[in-house]
Every structure is written in C-alpha cells, then in structure tokens.
N, CA, C and O atoms as a printed pandas DataFrame, in Angstrom:
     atom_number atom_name residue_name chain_id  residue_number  x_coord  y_coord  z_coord
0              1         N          UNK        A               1 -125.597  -42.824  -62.451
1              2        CA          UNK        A               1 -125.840  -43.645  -63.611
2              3         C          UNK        A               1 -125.341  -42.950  -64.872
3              4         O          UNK        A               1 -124.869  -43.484  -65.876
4              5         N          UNK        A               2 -125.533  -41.682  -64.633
5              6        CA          UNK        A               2 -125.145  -40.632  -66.027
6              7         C          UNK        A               2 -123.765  -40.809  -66.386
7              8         O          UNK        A               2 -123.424  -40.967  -67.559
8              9         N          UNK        A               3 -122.752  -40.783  -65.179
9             10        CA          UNK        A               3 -121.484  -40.930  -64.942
10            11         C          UNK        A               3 -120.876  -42.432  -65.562
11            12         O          UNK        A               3 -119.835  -42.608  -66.196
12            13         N          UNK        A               4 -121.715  -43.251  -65.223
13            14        CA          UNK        A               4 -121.098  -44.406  -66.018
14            15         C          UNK        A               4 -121.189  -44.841  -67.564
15            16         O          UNK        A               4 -120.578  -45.554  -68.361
16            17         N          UNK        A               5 -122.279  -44.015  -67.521
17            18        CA          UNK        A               5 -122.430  -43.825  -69.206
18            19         C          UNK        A               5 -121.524  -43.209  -70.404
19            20         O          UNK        A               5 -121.214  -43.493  -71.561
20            21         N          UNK        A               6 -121.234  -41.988  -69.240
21            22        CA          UNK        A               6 -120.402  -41.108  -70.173
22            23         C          UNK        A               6 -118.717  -41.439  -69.717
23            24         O          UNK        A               6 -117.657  -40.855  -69.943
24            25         N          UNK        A               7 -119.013  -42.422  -69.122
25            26        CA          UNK        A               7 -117.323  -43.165  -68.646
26            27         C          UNK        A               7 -117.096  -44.210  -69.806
27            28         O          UNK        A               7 -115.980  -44.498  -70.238
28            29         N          UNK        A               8 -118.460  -44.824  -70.329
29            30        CA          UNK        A               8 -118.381  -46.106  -71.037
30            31         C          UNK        A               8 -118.694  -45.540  -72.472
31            32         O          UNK        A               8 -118.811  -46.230  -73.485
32            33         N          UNK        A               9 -118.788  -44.414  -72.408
33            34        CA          UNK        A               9 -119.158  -43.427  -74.434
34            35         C          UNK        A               9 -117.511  -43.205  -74.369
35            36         O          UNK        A               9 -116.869  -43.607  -75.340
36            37         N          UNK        A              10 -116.968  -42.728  -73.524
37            38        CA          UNK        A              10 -115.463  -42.438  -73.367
38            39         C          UNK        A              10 -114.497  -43.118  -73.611
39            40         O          UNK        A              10 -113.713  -42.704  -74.463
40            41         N          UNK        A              11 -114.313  -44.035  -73.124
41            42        CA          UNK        A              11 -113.844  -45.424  -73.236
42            43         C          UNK        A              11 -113.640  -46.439  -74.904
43            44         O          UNK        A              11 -112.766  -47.123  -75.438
44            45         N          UNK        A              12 -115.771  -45.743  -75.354
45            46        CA          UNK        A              12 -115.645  -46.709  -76.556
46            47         C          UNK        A              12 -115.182  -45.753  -77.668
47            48         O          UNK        A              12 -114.728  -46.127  -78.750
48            49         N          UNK        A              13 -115.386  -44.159  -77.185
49            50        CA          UNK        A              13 -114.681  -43.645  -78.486
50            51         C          UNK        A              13 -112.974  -43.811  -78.785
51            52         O          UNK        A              13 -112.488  -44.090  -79.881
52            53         N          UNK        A              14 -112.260  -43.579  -77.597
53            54        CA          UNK        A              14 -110.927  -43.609  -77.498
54            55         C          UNK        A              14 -110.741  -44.989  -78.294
55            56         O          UNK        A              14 -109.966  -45.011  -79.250
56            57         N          UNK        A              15 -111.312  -45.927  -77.981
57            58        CA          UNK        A              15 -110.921  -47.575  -78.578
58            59         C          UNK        A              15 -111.005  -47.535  -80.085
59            60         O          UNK        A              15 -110.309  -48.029  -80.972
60            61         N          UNK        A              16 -112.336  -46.607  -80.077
61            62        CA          UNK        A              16 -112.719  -46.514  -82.010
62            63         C          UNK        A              16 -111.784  -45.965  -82.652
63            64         O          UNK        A              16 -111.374  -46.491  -83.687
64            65         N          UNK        A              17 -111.049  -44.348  -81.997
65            66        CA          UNK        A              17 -110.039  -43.707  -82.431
66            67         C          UNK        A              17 -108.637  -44.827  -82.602
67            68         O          UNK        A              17 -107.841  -44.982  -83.527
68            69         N          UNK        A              18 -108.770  -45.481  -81.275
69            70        CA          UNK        A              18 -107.049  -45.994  -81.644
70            71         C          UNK        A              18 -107.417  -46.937  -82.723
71            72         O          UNK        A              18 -106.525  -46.800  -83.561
72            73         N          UNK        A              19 -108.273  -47.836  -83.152
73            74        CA          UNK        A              19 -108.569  -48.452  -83.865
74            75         C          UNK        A              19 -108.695  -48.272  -85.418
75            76         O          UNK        A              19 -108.406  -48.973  -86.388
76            77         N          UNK        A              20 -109.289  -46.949  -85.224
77            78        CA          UNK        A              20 -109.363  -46.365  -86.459
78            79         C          UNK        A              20 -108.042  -45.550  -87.019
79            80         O          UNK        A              20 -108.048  -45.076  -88.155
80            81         N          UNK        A              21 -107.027  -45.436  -86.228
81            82        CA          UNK        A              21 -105.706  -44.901  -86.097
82            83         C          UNK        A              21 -104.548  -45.739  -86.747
83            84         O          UNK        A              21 -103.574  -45.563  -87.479
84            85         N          UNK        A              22 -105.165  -46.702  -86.103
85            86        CA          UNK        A              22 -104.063  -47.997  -86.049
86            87         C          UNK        A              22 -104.478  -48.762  -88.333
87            88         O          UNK        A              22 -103.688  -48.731  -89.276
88            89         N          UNK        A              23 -105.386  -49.085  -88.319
89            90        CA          UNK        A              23 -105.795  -49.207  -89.420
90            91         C          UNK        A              23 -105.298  -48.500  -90.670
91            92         O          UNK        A              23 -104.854  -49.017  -91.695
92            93         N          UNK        A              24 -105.504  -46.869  -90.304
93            94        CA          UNK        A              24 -104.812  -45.790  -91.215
94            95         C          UNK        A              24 -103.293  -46.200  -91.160
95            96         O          UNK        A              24 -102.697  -46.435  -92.211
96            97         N          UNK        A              25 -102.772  -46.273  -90.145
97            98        CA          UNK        A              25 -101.391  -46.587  -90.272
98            99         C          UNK        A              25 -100.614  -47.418  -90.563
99           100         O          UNK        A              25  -99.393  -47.274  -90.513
100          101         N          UNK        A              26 -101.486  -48.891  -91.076
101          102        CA          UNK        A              26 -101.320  -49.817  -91.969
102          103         C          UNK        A              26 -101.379  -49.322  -93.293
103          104         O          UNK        A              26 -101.711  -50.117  -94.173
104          105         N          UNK        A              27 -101.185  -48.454  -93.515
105          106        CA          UNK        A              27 -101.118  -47.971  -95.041
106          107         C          UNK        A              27  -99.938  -47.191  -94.866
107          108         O          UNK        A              27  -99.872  -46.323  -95.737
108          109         N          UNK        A              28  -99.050  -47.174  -94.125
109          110        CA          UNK        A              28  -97.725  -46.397  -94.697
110          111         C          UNK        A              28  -97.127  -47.194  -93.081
111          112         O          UNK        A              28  -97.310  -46.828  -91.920
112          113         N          UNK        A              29  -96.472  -48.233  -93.568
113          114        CA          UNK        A              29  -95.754  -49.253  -93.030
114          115         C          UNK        A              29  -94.648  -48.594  -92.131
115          116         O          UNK        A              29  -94.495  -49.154  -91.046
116          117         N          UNK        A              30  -93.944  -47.634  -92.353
117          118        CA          UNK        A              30  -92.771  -46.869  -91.393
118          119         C          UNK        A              30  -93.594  -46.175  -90.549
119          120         O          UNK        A              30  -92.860  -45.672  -89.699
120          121         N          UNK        A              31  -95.152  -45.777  -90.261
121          122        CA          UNK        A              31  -95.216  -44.975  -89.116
122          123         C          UNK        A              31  -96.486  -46.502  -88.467
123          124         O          UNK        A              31  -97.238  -46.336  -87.507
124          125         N          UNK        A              32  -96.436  -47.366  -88.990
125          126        CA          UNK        A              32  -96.693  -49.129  -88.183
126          127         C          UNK        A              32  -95.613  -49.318  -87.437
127          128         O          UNK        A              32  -95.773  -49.867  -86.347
128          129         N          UNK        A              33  -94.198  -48.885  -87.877
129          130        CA          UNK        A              33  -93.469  -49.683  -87.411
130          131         C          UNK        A              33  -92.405  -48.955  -86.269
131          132         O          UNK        A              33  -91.371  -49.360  -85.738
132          133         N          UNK        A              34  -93.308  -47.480  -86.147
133          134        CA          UNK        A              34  -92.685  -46.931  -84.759
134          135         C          UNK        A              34  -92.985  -47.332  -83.416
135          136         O          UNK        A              34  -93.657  -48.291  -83.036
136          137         N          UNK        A              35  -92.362  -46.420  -82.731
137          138        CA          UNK        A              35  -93.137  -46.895  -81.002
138          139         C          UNK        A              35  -94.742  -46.751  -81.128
139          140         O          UNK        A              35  -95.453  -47.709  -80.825
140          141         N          UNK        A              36  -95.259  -45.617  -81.549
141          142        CA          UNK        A              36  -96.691  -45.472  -81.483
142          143         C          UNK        A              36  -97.367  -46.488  -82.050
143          144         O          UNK        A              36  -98.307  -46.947  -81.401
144          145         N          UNK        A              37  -97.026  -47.126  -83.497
145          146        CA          UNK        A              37  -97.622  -47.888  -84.068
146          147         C          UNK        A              37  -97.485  -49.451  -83.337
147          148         O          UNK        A              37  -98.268  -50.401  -83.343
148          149         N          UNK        A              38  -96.526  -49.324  -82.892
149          150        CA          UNK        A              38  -96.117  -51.002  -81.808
150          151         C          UNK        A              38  -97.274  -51.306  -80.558
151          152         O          UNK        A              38  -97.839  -52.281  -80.064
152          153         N          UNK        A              39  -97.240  -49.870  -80.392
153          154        CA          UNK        A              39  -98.107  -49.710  -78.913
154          155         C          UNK        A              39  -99.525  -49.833  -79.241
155          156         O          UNK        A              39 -100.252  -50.361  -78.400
156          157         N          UNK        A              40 -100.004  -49.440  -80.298
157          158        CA          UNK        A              40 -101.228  -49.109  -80.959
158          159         C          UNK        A              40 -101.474  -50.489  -81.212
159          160         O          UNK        A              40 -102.594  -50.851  -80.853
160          161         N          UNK        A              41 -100.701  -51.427  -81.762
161          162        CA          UNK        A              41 -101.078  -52.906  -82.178
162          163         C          UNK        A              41 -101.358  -53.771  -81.135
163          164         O          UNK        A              41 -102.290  -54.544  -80.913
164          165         N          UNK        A              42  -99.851  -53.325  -80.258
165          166        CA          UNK        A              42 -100.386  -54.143  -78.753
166          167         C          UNK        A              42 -101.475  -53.985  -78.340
167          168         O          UNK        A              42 -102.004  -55.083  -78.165
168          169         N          UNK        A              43 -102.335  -52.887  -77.994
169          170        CA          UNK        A              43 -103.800  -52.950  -77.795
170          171         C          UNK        A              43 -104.764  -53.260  -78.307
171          172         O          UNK        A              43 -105.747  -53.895  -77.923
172          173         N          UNK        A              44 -104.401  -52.644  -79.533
173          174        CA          UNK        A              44 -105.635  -53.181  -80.676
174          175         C          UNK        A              44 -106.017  -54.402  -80.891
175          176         O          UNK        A              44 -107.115  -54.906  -80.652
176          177         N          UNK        A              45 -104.625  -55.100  -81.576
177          178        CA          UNK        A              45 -104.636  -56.340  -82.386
178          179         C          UNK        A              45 -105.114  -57.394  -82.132
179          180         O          UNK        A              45 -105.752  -58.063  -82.945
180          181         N          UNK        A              46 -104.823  -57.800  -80.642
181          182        CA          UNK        A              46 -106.227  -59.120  -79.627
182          183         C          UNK        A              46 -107.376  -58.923  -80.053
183          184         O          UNK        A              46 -107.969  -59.952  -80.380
184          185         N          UNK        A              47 -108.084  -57.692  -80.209
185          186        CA          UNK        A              47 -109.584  -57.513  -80.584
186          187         C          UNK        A              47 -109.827  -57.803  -82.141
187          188         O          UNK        A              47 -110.720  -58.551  -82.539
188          189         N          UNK        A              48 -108.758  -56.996  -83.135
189          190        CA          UNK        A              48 -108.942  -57.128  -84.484
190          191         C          UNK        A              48 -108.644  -58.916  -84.420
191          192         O          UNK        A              48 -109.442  -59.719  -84.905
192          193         N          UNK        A              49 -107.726  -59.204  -83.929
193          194        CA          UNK        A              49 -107.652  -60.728  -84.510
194          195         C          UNK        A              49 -108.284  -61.855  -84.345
195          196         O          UNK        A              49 -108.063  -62.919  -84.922
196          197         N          UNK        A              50 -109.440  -61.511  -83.188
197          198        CA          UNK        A              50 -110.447  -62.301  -83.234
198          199         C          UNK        A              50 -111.666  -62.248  -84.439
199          200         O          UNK        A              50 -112.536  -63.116  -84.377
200          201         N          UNK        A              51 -111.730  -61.197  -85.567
201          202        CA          UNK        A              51 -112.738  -60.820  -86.515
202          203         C          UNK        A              51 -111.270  -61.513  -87.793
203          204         O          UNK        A              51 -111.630  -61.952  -88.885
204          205         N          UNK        A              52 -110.097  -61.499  -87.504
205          206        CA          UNK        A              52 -109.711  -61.391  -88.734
206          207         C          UNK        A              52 -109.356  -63.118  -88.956
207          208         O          UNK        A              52 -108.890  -63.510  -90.025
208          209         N          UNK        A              53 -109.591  -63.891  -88.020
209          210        CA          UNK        A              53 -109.740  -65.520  -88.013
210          211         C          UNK        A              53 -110.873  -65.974  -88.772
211          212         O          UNK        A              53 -110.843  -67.017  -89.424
212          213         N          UNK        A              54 -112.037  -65.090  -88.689
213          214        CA          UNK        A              54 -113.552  -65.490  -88.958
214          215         C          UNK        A              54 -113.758  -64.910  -90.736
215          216         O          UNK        A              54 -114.511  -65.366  -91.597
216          217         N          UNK        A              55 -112.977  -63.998  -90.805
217          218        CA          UNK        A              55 -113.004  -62.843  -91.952
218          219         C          UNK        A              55 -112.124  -62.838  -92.825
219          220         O          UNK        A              55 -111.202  -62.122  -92.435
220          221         N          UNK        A              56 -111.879  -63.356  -94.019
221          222        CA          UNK        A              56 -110.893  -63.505  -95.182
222          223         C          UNK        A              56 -110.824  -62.131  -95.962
223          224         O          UNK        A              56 -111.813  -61.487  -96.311
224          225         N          UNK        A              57 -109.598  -61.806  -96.165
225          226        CA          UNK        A              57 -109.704  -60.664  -97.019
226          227         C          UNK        A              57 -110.463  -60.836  -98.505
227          228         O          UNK        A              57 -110.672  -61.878  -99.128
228          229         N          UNK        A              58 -110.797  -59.475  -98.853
229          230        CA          UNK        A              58 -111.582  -59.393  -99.736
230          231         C          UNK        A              58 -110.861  -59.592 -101.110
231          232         O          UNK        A              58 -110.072  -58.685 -101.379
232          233         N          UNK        A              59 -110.965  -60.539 -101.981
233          234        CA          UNK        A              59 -109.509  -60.727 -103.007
234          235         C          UNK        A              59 -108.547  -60.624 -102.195
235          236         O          UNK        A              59 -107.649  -60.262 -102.956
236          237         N          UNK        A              60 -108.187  -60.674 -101.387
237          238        CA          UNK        A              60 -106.646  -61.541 -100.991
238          239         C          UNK        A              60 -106.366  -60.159 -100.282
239          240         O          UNK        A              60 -105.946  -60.420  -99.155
240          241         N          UNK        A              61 -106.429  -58.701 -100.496
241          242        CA          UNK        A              61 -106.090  -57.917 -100.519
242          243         C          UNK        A              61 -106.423  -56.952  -99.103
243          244         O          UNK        A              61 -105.868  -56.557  -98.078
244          245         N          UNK        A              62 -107.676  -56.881  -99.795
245          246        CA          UNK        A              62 -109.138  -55.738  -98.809
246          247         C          UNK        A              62 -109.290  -56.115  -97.389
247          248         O          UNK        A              62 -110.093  -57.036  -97.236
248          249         N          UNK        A              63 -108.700  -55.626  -96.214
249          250        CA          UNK        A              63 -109.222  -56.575  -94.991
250          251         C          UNK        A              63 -109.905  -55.491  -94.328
251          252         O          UNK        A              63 -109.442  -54.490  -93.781
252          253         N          UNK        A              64 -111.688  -56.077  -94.558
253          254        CA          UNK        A              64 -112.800  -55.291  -93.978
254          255         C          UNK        A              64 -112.898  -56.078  -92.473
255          256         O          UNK        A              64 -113.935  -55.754  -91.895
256          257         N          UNK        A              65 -112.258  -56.809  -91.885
257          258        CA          UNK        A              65 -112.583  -56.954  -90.467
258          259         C          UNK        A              65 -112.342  -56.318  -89.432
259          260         O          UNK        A              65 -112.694  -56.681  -88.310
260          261         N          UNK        A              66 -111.358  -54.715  -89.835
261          262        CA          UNK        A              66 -111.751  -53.910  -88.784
262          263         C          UNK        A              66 -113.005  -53.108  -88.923
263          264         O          UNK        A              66 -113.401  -52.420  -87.982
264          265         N          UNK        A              67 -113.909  -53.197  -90.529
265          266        CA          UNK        A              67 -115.304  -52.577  -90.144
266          267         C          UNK        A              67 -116.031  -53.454  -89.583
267          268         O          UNK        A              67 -117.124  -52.962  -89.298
268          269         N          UNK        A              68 -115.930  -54.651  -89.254
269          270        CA          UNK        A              68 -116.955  -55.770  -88.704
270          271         C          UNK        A              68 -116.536  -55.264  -87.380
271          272         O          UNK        A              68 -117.437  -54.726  -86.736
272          273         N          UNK        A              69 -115.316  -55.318  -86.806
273          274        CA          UNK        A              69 -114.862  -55.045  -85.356
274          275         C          UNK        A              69 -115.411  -54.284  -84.710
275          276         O          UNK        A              69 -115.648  -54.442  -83.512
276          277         N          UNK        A              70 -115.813  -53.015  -85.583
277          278        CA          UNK        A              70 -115.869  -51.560  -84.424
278          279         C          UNK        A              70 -117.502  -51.686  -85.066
279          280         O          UNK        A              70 -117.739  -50.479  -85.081
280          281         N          UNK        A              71 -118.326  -52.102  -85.413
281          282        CA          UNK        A              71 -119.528  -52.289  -85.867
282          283         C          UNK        A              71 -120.164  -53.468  -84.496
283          284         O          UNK        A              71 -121.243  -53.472  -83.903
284          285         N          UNK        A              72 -118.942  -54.380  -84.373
285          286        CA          UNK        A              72 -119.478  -55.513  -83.266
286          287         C          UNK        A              72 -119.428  -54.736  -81.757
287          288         O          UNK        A              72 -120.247  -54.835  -80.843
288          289         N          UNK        A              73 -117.951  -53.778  -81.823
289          290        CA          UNK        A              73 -117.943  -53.152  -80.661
290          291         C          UNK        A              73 -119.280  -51.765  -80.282
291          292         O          UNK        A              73 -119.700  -51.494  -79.157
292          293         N          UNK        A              74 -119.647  -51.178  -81.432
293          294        CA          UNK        A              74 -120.741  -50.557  -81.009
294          295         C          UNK        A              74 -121.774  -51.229  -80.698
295          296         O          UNK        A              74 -122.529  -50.511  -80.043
296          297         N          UNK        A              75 -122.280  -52.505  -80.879
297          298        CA          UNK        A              75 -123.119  -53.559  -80.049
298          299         C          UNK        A              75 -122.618  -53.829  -78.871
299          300         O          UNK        A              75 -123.367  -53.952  -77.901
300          301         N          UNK        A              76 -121.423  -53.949  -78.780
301          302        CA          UNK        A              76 -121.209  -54.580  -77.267
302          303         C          UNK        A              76 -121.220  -53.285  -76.285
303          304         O          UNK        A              76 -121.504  -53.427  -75.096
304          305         N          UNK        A              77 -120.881  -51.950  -76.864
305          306        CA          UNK        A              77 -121.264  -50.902  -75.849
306          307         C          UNK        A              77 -122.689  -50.796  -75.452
307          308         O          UNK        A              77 -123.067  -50.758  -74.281
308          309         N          UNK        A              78 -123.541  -50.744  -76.609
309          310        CA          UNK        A              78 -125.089  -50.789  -76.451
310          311         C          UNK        A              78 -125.957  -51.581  -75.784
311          312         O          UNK        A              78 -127.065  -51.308  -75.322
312          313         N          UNK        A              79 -125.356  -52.565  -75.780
313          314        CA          UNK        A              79 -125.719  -53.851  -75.097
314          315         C          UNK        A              79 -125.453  -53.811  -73.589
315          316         O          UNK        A              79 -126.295  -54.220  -72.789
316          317         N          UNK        A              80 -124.094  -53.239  -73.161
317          318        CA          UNK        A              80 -123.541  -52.879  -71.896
318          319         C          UNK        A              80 -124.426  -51.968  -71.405
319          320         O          UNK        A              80 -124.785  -52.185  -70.248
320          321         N          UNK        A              81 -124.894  -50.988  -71.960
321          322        CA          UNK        A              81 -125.621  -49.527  -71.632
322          323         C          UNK        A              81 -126.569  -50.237  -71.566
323          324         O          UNK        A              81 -126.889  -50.435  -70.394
324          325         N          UNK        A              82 -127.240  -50.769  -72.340
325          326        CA          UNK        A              82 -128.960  -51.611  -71.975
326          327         C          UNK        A              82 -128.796  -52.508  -70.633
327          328         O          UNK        A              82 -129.825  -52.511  -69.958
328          329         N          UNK        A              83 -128.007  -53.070  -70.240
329          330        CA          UNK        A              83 -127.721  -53.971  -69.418
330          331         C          UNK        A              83 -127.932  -53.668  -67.752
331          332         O          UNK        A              83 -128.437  -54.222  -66.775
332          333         N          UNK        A              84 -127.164  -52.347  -68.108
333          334        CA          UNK        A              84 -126.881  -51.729  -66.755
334          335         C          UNK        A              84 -127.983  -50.736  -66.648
335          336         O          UNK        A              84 -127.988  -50.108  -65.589
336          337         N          UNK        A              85 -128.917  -50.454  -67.506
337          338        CA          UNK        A              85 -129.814  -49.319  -67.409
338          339         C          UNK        A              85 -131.083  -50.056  -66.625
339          340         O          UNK        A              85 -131.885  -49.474  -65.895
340          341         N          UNK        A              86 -131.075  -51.598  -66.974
341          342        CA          UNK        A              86 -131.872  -52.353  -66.411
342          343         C          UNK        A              86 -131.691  -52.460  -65.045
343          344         O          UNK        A              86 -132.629  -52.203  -64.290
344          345         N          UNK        A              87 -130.382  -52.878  -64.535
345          346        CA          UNK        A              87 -130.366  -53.347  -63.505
346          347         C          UNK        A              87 -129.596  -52.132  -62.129
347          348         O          UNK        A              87 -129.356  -52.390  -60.949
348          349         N          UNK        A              88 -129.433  -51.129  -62.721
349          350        CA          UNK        A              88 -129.342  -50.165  -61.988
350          351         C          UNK        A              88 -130.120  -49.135  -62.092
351          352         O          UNK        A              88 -129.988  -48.181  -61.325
C-alpha cells in the first residue's frame, strides 16, 4: 500500500514540476518554442485547457488557471489516496 502511495506522490510531483516548468517558459517564448517546450505542452496543455475554458484571464492579460489546475490536481491526488486507503 506504501508503494502505491509513493508511486502516486511521484507521479503528482513530476506533473506539478512539468507544469510548473511549462508555465515559466511561457514567459520567454524561444525556449516555448523548442523541442522541450513542444513536448512539455503536448502533455501539459489537455489538462491546463480544460481550467483555461472555465477561467478568463485576469485583465485580458494574467492567466491564473494554471494555479486553479495544480490546486484541483492536488485534490484529485488526495482524493485518489483517500480512495484507495479505503478500499485496500
């Protein structure tokens, strides 16, 4: 049980990092627009773009829906961990 826990803390930090990676690198558009940053979007961006449909930037500008994202995703890990603590 310990093992799946620390498989699923693993999992959600790496996601937070690329996430939180990918975000930073929207601020200097030439390292968005390398291989890393291509690859980084391909994973990311399905998840961010379901918060950024619901979520208008702030003045036109500010887009806080990757703090809603990784705020929703630490619920959905917690929720997973409660889930399985129950039933295993």
């Amino acid at each position: 049980m310990n093992e799946v826990f620390n498989i699923i803390d693993l999992l959600y930090q790496i996601y937070f990092y690329m996430i939180l990676i990918y975000v930073l690198m929207s601020w200097v558009p030439a390292v968005k627009d390398s291989f890393v940053g291509e690859l980084l979007g391909k994973i990311v961006e399905p998840y961010l773009s379901i918060f950024r449909r619901f979520i208008p930037p702030i003045g036109g500008i500010l887009d806080i829906s990757p703090i809603i994202a990784l705020i929703a995703l630490q619920f959905l890990v917690s929720g997973l961990k409660t889930v399985l603590d129950v039933f295993i």
